[in-house]
N, CA and C atoms as a LAMMPS dump frame, in Angstrom:
ITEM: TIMESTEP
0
ITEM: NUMBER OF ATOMS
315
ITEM: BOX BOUNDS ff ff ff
-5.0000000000000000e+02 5.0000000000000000e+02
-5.0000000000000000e+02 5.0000000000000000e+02
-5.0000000000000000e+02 5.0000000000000000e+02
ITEM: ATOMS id mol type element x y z
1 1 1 N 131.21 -158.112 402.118
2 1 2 C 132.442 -158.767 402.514
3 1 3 C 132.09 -160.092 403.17
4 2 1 N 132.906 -161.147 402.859
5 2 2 C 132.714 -162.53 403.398
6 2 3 C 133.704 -162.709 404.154
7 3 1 N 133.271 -163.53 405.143
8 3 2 C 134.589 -164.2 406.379
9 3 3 C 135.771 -164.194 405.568
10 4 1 N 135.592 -164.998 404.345
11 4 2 C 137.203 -165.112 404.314
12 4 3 C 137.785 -164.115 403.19
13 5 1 N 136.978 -163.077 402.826
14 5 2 C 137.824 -161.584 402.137
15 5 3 C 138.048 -161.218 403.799
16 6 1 N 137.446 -161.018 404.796
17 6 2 C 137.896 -160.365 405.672
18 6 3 C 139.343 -161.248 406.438
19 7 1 N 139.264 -162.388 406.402
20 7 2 C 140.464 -163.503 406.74
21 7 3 C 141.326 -162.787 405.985
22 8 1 N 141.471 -162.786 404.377
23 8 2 C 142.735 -161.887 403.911
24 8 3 C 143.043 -161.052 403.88
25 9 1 N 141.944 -159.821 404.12
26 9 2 C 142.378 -158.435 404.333
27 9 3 C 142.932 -158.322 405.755
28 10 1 N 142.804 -159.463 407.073
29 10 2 C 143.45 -159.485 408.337
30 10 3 C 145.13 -159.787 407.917
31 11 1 N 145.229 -160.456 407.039
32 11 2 C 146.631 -161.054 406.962
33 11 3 C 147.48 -160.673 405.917
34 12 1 N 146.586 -159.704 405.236
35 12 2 C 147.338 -158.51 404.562
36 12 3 C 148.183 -157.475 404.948
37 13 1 N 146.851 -156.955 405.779
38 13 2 C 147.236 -155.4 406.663
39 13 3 C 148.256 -155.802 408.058
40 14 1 N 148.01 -156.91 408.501
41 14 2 C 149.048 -157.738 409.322
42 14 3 C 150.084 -158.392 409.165
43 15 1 N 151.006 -157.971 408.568
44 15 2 C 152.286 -158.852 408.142
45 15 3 C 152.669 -160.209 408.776
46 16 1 N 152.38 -159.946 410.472
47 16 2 C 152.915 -161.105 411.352
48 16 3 C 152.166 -162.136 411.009
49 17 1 N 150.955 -161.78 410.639
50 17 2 C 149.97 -163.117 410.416
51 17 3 C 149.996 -163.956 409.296
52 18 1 N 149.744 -165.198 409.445
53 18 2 C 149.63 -165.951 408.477
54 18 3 C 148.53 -166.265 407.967
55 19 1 N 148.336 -166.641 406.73
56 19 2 C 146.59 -166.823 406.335
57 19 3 C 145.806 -167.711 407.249
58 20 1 N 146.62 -168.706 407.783
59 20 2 C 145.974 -169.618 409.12
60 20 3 C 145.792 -169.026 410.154
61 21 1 N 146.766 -168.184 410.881
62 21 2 C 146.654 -167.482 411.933
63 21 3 C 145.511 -166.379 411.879
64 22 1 N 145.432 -165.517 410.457
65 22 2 C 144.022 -164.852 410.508
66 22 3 C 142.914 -165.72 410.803
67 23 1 N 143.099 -166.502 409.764
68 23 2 C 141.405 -167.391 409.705
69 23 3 C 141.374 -167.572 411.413
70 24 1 N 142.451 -168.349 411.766
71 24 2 C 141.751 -168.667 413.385
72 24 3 C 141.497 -167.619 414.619
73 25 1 N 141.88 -166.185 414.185
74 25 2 C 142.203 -165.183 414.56
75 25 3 C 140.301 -164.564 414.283
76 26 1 N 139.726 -164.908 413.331
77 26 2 C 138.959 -164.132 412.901
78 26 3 C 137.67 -165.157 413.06
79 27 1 N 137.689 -166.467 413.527
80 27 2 C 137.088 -167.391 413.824
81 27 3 C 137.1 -167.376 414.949
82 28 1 N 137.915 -167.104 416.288
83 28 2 C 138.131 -167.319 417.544
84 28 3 C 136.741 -165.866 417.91
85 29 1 N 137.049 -164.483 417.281
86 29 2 C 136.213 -163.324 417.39
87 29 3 C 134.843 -163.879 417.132
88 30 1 N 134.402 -164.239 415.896
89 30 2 C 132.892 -164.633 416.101
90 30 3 C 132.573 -165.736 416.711
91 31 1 N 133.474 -166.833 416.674
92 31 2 C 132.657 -167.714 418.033
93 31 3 C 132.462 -167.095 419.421
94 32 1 N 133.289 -166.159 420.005
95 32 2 C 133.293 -165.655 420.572
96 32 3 C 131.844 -164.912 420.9
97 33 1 N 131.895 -163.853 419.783
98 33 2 C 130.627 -163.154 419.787
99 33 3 C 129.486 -164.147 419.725
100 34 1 N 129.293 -164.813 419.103
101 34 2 C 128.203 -165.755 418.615
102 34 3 C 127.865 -166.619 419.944
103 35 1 N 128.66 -167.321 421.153
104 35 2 C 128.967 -167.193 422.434
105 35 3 C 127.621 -166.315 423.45
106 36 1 N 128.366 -165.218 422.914
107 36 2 C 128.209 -163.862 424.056
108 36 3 C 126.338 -164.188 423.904
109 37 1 N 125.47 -163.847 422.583
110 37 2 C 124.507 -163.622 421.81
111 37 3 C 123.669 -164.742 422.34
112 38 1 N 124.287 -165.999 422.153
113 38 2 C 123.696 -167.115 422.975
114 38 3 C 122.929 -167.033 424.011
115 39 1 N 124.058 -166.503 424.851
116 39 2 C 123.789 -166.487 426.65
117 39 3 C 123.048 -165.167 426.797
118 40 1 N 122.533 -164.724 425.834
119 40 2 C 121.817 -163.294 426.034
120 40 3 C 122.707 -162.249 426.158
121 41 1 N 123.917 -162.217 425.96
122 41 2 C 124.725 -160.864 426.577
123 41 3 C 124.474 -159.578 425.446
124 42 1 N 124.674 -158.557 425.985
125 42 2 C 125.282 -157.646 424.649
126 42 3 C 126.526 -157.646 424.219
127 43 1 N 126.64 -157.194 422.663
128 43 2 C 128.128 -156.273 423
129 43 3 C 127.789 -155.977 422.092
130 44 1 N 129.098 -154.617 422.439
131 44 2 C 129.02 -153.045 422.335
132 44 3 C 130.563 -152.823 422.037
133 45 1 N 131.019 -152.459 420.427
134 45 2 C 132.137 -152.387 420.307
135 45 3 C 132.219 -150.578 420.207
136 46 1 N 132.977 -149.902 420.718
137 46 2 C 133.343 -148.169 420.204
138 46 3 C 133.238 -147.95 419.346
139 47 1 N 132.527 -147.108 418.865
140 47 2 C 132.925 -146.952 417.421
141 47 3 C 131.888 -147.311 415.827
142 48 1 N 131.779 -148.64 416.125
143 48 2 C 131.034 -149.357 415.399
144 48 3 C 129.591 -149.459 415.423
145 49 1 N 129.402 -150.534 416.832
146 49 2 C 127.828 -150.44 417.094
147 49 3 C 127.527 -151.568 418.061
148 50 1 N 126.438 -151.921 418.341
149 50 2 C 126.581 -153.041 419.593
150 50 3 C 125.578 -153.96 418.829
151 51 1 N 125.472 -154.987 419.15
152 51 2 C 124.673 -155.879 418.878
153 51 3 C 123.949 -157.224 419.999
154 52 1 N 122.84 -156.9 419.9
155 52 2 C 121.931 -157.836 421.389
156 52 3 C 120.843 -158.369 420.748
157 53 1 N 120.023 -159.419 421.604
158 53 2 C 119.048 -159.736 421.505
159 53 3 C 117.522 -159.299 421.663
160 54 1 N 116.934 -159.574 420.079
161 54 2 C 115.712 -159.285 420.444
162 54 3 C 114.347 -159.962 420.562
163 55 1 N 113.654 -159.803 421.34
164 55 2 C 112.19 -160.882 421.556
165 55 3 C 111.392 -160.468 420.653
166 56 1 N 111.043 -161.431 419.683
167 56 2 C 109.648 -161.096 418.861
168 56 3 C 109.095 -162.163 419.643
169 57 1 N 107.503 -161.538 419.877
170 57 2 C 106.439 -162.055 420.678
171 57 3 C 105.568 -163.044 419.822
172 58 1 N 105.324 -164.28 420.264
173 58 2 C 104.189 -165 419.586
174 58 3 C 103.425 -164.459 418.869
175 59 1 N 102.954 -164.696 418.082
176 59 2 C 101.881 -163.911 416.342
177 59 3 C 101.287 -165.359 415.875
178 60 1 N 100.061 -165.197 415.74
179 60 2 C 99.791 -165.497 414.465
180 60 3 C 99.995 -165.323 413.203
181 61 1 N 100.303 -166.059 412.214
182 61 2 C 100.01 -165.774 410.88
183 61 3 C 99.56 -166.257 409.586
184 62 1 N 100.329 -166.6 408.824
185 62 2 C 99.337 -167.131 407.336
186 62 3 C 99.906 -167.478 406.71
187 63 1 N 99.853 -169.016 406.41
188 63 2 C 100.627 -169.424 405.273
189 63 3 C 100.188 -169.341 403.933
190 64 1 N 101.383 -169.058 403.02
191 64 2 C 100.868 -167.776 401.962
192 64 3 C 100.191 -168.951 400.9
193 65 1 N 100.638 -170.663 400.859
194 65 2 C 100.185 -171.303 399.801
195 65 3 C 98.201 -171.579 399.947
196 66 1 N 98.39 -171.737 401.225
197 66 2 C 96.803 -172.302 401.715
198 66 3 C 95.978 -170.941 402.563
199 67 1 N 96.585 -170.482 402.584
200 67 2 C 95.829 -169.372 403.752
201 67 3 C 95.482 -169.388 404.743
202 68 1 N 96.055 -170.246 405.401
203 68 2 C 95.334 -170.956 406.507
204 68 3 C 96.587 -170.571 407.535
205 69 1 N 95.541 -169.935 409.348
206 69 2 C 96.278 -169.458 410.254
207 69 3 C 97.432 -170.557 410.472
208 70 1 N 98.516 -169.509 410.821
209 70 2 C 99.294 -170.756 411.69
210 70 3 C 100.077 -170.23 412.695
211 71 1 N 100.413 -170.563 414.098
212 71 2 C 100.928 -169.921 415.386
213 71 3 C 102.396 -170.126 414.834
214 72 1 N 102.955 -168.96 415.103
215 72 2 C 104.357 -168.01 415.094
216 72 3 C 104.814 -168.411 416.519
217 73 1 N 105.837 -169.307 416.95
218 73 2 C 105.86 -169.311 418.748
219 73 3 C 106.94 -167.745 418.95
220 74 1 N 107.164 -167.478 419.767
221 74 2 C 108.58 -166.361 420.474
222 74 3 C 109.498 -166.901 419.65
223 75 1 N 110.391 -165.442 419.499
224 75 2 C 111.581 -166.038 418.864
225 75 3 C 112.777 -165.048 419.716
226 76 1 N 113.908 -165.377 420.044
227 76 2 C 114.825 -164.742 420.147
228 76 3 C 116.051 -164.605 418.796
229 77 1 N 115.527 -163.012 418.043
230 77 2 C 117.021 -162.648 417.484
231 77 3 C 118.004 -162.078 417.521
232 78 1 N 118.967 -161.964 416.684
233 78 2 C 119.97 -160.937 416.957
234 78 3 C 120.101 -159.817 416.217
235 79 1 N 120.375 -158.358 416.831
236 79 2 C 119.684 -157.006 416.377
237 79 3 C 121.331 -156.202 416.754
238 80 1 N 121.982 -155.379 415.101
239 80 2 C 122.973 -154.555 415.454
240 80 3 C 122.444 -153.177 415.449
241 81 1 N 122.669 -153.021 415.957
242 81 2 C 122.364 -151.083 416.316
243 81 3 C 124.226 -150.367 415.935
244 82 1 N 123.919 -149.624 414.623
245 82 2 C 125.374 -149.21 414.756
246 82 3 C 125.221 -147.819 415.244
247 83 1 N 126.704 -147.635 415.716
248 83 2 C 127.212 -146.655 416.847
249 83 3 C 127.26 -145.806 415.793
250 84 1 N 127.52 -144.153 416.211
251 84 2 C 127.481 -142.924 415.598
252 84 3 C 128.62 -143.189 414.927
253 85 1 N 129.728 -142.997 415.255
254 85 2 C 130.934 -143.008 414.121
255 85 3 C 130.543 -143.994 412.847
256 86 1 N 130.202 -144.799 412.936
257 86 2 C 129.886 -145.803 411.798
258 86 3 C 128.668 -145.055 411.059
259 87 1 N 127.347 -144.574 411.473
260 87 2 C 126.057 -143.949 410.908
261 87 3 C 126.919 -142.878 410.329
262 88 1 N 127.225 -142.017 410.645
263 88 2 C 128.094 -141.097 410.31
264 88 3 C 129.081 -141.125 409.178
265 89 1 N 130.245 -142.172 408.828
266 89 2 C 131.122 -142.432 408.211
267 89 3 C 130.287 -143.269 407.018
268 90 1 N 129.48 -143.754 407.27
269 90 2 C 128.512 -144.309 406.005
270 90 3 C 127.7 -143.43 405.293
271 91 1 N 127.22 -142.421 406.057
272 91 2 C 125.886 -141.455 405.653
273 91 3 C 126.97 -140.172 404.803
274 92 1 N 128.267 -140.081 404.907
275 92 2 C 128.886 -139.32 404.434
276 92 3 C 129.557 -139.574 402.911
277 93 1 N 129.159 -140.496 402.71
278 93 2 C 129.829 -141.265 401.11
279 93 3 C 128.47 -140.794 400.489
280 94 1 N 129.113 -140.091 399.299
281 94 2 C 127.893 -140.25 398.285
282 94 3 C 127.237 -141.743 397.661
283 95 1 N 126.115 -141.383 397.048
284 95 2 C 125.904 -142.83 396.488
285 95 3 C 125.901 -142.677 395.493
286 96 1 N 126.981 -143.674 394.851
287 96 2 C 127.175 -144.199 393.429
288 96 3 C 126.555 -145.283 393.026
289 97 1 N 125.658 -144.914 392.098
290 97 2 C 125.018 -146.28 391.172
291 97 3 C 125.447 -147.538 390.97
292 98 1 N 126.655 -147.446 390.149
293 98 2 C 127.778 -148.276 389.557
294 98 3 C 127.929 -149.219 391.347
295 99 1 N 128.23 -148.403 392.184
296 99 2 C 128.569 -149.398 393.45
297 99 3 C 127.307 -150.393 394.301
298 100 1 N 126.608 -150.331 393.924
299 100 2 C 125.761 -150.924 394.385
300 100 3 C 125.439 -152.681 394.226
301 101 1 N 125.206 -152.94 395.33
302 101 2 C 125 -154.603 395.283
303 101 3 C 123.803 -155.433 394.182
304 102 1 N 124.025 -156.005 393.237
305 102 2 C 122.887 -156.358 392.535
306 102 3 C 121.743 -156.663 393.399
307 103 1 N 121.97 -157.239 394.575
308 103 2 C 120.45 -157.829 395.286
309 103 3 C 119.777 -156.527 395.406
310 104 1 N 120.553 -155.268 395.985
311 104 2 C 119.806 -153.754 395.592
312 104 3 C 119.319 -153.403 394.974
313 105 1 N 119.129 -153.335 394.135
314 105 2 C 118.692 -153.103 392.642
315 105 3 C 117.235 -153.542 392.731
């Protein structure tokens, strides 16, 4: 699903909304989050799952054309951990072939 299938499925299932009012409705939420992630915060929605930051530590490694070391500095990313109802409600669908994402494959 992309921002803006999810923009129309907001202003579908929402009558009051307008396709503008989703989009900014659904833009206001991830700047929001994207915000929070910045400043280091967590969040933790019910239900779903939380999502925070994680430290990968300086590494060396190898660039794959020359082979030759090269320093990895710290990185801070962002890591979702989903909540039980969601592990749960996913792990309970069978898997169908036919549904699957080509990049899967």
């Amino acid at each position: 699903m992309t921002r803006s299938d999810l923009v129309e499925l907001l202003a579908e299932r929402v009558g009051q909304l307008s396709h503008r009012d989703a989009e900014a409705a659904v833009k206001t939420i991830l700047d929001a989050m994207s915000d929070t992630l910045v400043r280091g915060h967590r969040i933790e929605i019910r239900g779903f799952g939380s999502f925070s930051i994680t430290r990968r530590p300086p590494r060396m490694g190898r660039n794959p054309r020359t082979g030759e070391s090269v320093y990895i500095p710290e990185r801070r990313v962002p890591h979702f951990k989903p909540g039980k109802a969601l592990r749960e409600a996913v792990g309970a669908q069978p898997i169908d072939p036919q549904d699957q994402c080509p990049r899967d494959e």
